[in-house]
C-alpha positions as CSV (number, residue, x, y, z in Angstrom):
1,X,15.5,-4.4,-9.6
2,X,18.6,-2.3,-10.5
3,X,16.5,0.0,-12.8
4,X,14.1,0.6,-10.2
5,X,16.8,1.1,-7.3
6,X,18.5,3.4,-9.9
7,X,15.2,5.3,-10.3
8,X,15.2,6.3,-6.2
9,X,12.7,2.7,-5.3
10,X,13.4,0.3,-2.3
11,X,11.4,-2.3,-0.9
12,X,10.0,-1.3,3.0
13,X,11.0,2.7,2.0
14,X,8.2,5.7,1.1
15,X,9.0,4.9,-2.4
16,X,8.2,1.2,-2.3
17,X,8.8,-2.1,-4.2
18,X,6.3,-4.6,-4.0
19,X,6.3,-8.1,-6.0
20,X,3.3,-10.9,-7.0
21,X,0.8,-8.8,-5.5
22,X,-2.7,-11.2,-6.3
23,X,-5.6,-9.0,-7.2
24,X,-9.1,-10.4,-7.5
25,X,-11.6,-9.3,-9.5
26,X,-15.5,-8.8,-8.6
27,X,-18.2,-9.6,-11.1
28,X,-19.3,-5.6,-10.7
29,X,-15.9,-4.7,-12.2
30,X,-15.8,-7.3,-15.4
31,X,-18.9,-6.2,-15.8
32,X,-20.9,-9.2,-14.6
33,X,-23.8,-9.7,-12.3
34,X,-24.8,-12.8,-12.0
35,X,-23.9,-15.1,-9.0
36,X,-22.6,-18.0,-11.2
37,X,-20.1,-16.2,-12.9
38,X,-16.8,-16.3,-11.9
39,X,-14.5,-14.0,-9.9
40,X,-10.7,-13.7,-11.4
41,X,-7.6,-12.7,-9.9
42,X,-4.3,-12.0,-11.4
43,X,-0.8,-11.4,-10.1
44,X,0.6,-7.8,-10.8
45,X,4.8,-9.2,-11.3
46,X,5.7,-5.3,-9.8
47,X,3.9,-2.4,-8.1
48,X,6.0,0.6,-7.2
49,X,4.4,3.9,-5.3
50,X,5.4,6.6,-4.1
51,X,3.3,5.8,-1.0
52,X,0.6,8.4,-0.3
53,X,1.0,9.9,-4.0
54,X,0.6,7.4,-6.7
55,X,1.5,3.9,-7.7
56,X,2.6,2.1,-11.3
57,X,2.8,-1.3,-12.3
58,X,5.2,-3.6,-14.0
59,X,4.4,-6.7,-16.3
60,X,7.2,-8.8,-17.0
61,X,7.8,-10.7,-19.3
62,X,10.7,-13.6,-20.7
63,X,13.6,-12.0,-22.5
64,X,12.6,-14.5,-25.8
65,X,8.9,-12.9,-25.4
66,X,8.0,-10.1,-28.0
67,X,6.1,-7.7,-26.0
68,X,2.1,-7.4,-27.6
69,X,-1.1,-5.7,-27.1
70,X,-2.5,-8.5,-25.3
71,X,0.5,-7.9,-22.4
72,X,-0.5,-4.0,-22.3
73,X,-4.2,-4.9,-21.9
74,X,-2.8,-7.0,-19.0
75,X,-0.8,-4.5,-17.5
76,X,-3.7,-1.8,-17.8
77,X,-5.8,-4.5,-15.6
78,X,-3.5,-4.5,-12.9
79,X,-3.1,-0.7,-13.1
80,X,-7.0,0.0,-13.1
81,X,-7.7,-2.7,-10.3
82,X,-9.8,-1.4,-7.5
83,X,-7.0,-1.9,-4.8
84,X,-3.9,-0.3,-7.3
85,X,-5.3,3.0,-9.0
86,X,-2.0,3.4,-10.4
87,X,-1.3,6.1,-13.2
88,X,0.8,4.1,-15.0
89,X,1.7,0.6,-16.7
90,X,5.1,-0.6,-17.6
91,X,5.6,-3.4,-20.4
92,X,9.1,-5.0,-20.6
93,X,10.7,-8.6,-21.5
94,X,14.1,-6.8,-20.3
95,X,15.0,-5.7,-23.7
96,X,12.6,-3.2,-24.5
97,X,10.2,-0.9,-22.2
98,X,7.0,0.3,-23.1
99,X,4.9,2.8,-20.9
100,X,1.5,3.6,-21.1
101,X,-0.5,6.2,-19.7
102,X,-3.7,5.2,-17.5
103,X,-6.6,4.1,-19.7
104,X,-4.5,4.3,-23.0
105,X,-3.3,0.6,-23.3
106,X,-3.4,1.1,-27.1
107,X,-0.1,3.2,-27.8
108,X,2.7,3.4,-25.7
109,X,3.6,6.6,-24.4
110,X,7.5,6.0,-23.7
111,X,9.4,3.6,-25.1
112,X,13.1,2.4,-25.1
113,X,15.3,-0.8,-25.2
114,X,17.4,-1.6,-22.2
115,X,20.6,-0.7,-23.8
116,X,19.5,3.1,-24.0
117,X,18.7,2.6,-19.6
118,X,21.9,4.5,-19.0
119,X,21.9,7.5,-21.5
120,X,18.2,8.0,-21.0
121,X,18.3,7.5,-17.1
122,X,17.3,11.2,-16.5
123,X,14.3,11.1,-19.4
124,X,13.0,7.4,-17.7
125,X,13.4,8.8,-14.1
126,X,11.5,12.2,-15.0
127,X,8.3,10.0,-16.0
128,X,8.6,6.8,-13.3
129,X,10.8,8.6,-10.4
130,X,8.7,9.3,-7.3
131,X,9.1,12.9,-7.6
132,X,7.4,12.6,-10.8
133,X,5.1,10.1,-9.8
134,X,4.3,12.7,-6.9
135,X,4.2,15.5,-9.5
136,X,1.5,13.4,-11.8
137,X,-0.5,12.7,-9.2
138,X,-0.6,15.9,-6.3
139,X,-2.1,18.9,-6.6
140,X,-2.4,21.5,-4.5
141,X,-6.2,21.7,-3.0
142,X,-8.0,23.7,-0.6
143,X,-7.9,23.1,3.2
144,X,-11.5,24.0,3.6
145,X,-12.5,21.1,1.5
146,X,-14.1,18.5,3.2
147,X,-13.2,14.9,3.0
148,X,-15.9,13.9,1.3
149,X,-19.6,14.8,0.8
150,X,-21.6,14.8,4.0
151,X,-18.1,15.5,6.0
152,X,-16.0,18.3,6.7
153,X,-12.4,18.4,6.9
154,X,-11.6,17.3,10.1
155,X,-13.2,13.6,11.5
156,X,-12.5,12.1,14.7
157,X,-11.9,8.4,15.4
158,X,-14.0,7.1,18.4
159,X,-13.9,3.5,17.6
160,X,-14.3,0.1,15.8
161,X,-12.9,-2.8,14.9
162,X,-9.8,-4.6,13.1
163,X,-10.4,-8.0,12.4
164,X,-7.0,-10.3,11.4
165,X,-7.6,-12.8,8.6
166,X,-4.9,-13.6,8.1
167,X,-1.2,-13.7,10.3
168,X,2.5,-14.7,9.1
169,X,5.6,-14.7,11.2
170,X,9.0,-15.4,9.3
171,X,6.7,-16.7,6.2
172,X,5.0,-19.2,8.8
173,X,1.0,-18.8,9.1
174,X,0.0,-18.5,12.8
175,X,-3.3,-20.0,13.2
176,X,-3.8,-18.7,16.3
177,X,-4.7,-15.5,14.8
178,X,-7.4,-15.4,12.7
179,X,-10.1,-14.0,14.4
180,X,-8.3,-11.6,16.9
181,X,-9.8,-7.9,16.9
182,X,-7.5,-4.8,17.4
183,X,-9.7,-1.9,18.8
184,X,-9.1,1.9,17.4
185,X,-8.8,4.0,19.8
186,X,-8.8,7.7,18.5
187,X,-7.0,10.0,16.6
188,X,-8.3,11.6,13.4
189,X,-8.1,12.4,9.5
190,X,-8.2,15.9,8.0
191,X,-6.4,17.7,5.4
192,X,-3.2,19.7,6.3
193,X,-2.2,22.9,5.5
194,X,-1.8,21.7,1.3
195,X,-4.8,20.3,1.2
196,X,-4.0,16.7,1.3
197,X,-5.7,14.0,3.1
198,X,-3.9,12.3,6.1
199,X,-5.0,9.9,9.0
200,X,-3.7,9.3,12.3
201,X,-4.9,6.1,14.3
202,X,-4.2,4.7,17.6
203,X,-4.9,1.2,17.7
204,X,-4.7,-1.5,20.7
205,X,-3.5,-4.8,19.8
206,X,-5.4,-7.4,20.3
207,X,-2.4,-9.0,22.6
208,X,-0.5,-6.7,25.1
209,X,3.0,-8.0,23.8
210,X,1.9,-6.5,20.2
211,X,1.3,-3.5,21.6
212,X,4.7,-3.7,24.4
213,X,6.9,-3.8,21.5
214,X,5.6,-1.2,19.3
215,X,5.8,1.3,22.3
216,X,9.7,0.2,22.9
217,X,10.1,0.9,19.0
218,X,8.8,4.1,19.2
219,X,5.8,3.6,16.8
220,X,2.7,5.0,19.4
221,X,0.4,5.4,16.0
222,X,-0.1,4.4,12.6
223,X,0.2,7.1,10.1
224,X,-1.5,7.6,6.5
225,X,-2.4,9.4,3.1
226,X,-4.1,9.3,0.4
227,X,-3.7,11.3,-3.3
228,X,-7.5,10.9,-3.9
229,X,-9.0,14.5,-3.6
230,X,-12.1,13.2,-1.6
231,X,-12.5,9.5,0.5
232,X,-14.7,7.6,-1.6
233,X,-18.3,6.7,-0.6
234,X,-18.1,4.2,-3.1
235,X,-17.3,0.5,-2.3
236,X,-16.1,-0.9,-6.3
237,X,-14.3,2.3,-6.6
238,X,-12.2,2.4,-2.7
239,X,-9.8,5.5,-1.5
240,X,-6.3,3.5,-0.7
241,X,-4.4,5.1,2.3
242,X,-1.0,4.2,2.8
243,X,1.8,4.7,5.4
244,X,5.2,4.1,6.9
245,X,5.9,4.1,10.3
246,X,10.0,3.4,11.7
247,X,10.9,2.7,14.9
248,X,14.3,1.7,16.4
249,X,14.8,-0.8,19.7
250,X,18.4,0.1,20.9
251,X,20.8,-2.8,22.3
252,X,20.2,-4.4,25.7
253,X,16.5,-3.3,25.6
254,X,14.7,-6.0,27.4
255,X,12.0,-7.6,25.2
256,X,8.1,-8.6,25.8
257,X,7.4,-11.8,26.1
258,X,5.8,-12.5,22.5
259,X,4.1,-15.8,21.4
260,X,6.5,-18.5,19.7
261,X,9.6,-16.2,21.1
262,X,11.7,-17.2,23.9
263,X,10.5,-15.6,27.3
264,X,13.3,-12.7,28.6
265,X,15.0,-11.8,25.3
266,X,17.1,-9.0,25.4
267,X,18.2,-7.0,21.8
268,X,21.6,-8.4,20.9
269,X,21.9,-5.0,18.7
270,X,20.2,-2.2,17.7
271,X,17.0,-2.7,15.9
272,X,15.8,-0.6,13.3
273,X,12.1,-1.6,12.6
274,X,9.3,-0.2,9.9
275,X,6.0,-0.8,9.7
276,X,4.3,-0.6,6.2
277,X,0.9,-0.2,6.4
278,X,-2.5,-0.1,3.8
279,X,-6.3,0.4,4.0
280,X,-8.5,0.1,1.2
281,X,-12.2,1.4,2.5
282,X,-14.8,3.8,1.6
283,X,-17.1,6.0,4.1
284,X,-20.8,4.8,5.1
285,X,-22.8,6.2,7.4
286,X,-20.1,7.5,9.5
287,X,-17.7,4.5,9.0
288,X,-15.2,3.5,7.0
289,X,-14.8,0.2,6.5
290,X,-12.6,-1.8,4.1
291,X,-9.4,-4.5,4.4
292,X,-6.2,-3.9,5.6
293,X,-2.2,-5.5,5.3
294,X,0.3,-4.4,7.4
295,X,4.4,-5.9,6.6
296,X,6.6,-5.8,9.3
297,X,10.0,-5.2,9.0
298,X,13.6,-5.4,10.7
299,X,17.1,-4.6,9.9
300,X,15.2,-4.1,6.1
301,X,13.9,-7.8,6.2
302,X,10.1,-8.7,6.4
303,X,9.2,-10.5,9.1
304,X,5.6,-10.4,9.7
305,X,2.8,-9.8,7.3
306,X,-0.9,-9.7,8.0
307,X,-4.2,-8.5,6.5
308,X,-7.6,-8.6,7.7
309,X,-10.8,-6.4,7.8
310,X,-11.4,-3.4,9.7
311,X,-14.6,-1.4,10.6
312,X,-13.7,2.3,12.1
313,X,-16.6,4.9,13.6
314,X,-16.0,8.5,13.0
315,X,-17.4,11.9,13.6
């Protein structure tokens, strides 16, 4: 955590941290097809991005571990997954660090052992840093492109669905939850003036109160982007869109009455909020559907976490 705070990474930030992310694995992308064959999952130990450009992974291992091909083949997994499309994979039992380019798990591409981290800060930081990371992965593309065959460069949200599978509050599962349905409400996703993809969605809550104390914050919409070139009409090979919206509730604001909370709260302080956002979908017949997560946080801890499916109509 110090290297990657040192290479300009925080957790809840653009350029985020996040830890034990469990990936599964379909039988389409081992390989398989039949029904009785098992689907995996795995844990990916670190994924950083520099959220709307690029993301890398980090297995890690036990200091007394010797690092082997085996690990690299497991960090290329994680990297390659569906839900990651990262550009890079990072090796390390703490002593020594390999890196290996995307699809070349054979050899590492940058190396060095953890008492060099200091002299080589700049060298490490000009491969992983997010600028880098943003320089790997963005280039500049043309406006006029459209978003993907069959679209132009400018859609419109009309509608849909967003289905919660799953909902946390302060690590605690609400089972309440699980089955409520958020409603888009419009916006749009175009390119902007460089080219790059990026999505705007208004979305009402399935519970007023949701919705009450994003409007105090300040957060009226969900923003995202995406470093894919076109949104993917393909559903084993999803476009990920990712955002960060912040908000602030100043002291003495009078809060809405939220489930589980005490009824006529007021803020005791000031509260700065973020909302980190992810949707993993492909296009289909004008809609994109896919899954979703969403981590709330305050005063830079997590508070809330939820995930779900979504189903949104475009035109």
């Amino acid at each position: 955590m110090p290297l990657l705070r040192n290479l300009g990474y925080a957790k809840g930030t653009e350029n985020d941290i996040r830890r034990e992310v469990s990936l599964k694995y379909s039988r389409e992308f081992l390989g398989h097809k039949k029904p009785t064959d098992p689907e995996l999952r795995g844990r990916a130990d670190y994924i950083c991005e520099a959220r709307g450009f690029g993301r890398w992974t980090i297995e890690a291992k036990g200091p007394n571990e010797a690092l082997t091909l085996e690990d690299a083949h497991q960090a290329h997994s994680y990297t390659a997954h569906p839900e990651i499309g990262g550009c890079y994979s990072v090796v390390t039992n703490g002593r020594e660090f390999r890196v290996y380019r995307f699809a070349q798990p054979e050899t590492p591409a940058f190396t060095w052992r953890a008492e060099e981290t200091g002299e080589r800060l700049m060298e490490i930081r000009n491969v992983l840093g997010p600028d880098a990371i943003k320089r790997y992965t963005f280039r500049p593309m043309d406006p006029g492109k459209p978003l993907a065959e069959g679209y132009g460069p400018r859609v419109t949200i009309i509608g849909g669905s967003v289905v919660y599978d799953h909902h946390k509050l302060g690590g605690v599962e609400n089972d309440a939850v699980p089955g409520f349905r958020a409603t888009p409400t419009g916006r749009a996703v175009q390119r902007n003036a460089e080219g790059k993809i990026v999505g705007e969605l208004e979305l009402a809550a399935p519970i007023k109160s949701w919705d009450d104390f994003n409007k105090l914050a300040g957060i009226e919409f969900y923003t995202f982007e995406t470093a894919d070139e076109f949104v993917s009409t393909d559903p084993a090979m999803p476009t990920i869109f990712q955002g960060l919206s912040k908000g602030l509730i100043k002291a003495g604001t009078p809060l809405p009455d939220i489930p589980n909370l005490p009824a006529g709260m007021v803020a005791p302080m000031d509260f700065a909020m973020n909302a980190r956002t992810q949707a993993i979908g492909y296009l289909e017949d004008g809609r994109f559907r896919g899954t979703f997560e969403i981590d709330y946080g305050i005063m830079g801890q997590e508070v809330l976490t939820a995930d779900g499916t979504f189903d949104i109509f475009i035109k």
